[in-house]
Backbone as CSV, one residue per row, in Angstrom:
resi,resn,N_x,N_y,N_z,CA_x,CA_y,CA_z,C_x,C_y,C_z
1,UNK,114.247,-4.051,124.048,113.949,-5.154,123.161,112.817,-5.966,123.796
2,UNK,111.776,-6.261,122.776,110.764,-7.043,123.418,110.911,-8.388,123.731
3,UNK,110.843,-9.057,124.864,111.003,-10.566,124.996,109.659,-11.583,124.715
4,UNK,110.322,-12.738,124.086,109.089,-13.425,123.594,109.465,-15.071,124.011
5,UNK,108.204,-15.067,124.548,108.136,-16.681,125.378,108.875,-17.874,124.289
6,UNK,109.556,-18.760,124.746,109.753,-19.620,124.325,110.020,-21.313,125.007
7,UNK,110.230,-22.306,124.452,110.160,-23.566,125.032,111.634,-24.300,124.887
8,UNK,112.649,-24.689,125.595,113.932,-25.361,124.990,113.977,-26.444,125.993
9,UNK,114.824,-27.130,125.556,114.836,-28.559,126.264,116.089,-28.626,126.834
10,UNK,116.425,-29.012,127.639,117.940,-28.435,128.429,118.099,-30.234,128.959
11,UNK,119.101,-30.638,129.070,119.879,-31.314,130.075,119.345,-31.053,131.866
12,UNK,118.924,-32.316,132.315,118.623,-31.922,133.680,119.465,-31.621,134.631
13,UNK,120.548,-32.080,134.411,122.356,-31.239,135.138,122.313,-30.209,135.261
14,UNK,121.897,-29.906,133.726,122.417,-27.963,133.435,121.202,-27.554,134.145
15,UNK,120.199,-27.872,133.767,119.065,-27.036,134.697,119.384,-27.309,136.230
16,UNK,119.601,-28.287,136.993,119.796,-28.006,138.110,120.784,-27.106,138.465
17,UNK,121.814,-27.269,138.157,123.232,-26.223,137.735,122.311,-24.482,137.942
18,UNK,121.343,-24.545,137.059,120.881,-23.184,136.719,120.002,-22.962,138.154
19,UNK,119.305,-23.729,138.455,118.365,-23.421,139.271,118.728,-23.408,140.529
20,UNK,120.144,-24.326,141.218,121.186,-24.163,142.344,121.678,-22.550,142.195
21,UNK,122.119,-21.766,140.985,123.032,-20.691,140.875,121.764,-19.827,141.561
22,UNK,120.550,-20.236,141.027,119.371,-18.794,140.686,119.198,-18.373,142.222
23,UNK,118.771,-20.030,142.807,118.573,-19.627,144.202,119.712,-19.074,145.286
24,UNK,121.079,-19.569,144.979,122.403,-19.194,145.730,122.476,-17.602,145.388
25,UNK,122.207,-17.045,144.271,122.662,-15.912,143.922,121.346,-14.456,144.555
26,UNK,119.749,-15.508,144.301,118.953,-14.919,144.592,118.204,-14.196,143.065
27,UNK,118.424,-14.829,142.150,118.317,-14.209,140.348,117.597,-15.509,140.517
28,UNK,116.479,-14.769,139.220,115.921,-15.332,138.502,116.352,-16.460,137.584
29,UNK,115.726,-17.732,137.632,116.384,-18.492,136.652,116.621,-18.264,135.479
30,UNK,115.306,-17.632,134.957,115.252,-17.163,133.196,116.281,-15.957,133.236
31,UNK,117.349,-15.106,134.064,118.065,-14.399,133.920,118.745,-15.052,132.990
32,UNK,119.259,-16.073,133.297,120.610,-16.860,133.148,120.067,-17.442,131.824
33,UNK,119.259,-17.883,131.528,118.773,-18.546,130.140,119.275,-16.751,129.338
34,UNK,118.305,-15.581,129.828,118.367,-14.920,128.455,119.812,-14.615,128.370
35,UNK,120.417,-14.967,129.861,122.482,-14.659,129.060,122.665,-15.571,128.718
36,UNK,122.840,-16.566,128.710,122.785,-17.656,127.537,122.613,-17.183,126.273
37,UNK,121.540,-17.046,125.914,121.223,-16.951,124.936,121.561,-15.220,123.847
38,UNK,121.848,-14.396,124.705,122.392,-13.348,124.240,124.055,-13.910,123.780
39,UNK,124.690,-14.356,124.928,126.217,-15.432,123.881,126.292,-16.160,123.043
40,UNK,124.863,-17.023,122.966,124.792,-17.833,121.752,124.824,-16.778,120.678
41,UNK,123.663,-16.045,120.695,123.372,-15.629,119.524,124.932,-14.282,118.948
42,UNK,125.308,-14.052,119.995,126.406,-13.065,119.680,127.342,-14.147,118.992
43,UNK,127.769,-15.054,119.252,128.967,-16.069,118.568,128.448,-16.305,117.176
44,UNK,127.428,-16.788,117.235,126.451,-17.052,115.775,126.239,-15.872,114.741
45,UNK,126.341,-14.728,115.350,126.039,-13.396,114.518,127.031,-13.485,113.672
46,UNK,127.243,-12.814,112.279,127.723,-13.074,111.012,127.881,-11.548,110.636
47,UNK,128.752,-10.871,110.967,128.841,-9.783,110.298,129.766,-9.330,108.468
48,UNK,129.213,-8.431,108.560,128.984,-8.506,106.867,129.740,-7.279,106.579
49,UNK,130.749,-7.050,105.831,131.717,-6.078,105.126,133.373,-6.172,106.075
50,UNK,134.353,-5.299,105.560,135.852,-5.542,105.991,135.541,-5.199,107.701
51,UNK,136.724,-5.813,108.032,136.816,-5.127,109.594,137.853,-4.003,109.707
52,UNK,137.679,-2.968,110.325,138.903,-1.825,109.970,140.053,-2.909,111.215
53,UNK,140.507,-3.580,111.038,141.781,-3.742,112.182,143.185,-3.348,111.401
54,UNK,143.285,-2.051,112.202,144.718,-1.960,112.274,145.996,-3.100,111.844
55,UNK,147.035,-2.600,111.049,148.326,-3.743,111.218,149.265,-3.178,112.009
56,UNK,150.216,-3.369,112.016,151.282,-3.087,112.896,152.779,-3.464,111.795
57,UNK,153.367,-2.379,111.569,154.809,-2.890,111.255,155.827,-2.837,112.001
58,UNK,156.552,-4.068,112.136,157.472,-4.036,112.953,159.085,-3.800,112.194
59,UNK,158.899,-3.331,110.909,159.819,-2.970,110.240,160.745,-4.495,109.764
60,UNK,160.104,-5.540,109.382,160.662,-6.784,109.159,159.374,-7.935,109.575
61,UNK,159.484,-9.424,109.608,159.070,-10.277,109.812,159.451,-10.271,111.321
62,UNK,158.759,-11.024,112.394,158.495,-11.526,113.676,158.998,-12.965,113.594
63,UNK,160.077,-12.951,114.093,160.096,-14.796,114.229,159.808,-15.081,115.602
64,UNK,160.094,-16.566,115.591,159.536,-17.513,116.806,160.299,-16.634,117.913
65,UNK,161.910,-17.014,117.734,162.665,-16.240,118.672,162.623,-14.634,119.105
66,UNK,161.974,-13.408,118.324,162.032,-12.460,118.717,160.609,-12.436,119.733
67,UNK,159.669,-13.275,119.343,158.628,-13.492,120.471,158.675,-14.229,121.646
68,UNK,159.804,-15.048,121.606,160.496,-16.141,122.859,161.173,-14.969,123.870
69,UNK,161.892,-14.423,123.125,163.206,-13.314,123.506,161.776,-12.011,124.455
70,UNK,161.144,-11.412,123.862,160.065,-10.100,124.362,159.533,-10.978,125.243
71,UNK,158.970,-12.309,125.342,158.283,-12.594,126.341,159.164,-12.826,127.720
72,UNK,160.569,-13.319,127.366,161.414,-13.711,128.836,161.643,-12.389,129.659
73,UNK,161.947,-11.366,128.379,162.012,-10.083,129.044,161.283,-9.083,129.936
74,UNK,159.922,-9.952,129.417,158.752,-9.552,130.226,158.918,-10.149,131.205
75,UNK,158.464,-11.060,131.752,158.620,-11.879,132.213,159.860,-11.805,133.400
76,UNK,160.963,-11.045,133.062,162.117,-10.959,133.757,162.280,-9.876,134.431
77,UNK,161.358,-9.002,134.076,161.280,-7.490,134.031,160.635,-7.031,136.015
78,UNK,161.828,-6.611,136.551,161.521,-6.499,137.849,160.381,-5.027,137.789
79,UNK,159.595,-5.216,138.565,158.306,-4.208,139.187,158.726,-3.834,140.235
80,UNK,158.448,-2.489,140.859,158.152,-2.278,141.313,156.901,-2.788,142.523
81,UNK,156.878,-2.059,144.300,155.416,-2.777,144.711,154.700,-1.560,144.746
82,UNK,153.608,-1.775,144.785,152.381,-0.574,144.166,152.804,0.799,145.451
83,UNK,152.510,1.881,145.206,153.157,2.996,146.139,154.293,3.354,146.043
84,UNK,155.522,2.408,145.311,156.798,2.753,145.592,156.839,4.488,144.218
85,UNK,157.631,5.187,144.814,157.818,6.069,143.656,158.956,6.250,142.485
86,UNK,158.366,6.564,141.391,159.111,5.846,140.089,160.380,6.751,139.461
């Protein structure tokens, strides 16, 4: 993709912010602007027709409590420590 010069006006915080990271990290300052600006513009993007997402049946409605109940269980659920055999 071709890059094309531009001018923005920033907060002098954030630019110092940017220009502390550029030199700590050893990157270019304008790195960090064009990721910036690749997140902006990704959040802002507007896509157009259905989304295929999957549903899920759980063979009934989900209440509060069957999601209270799966999470304690998780949650409760002894592990193993990494190496042990299963």
């Amino acid at each position: 993709m071709a890059l094309k010069k531009t001018t923005v006006m920033v907060d002098e915080e954030y630019l110092q912010i940017i220009k502390d990271a550029a030199a700590r990290d050893g990157r270019p300052e304008s790195e960090y602007f064009r990721e910036a600006f690749r997140i902006a513009a990704l959040r802002a993007r507007r896509w157009s027709g259905d989304w295929d997402i999957p549903t899920l049946g759980f063979g009934g409605p989900v209440t509060d409590d069957d999601i209270r109940s799966a999470a304690e269980e998780a949650a409760n659920r002894k592990y193993g420590t990494p190496g042990d055999a299963a």
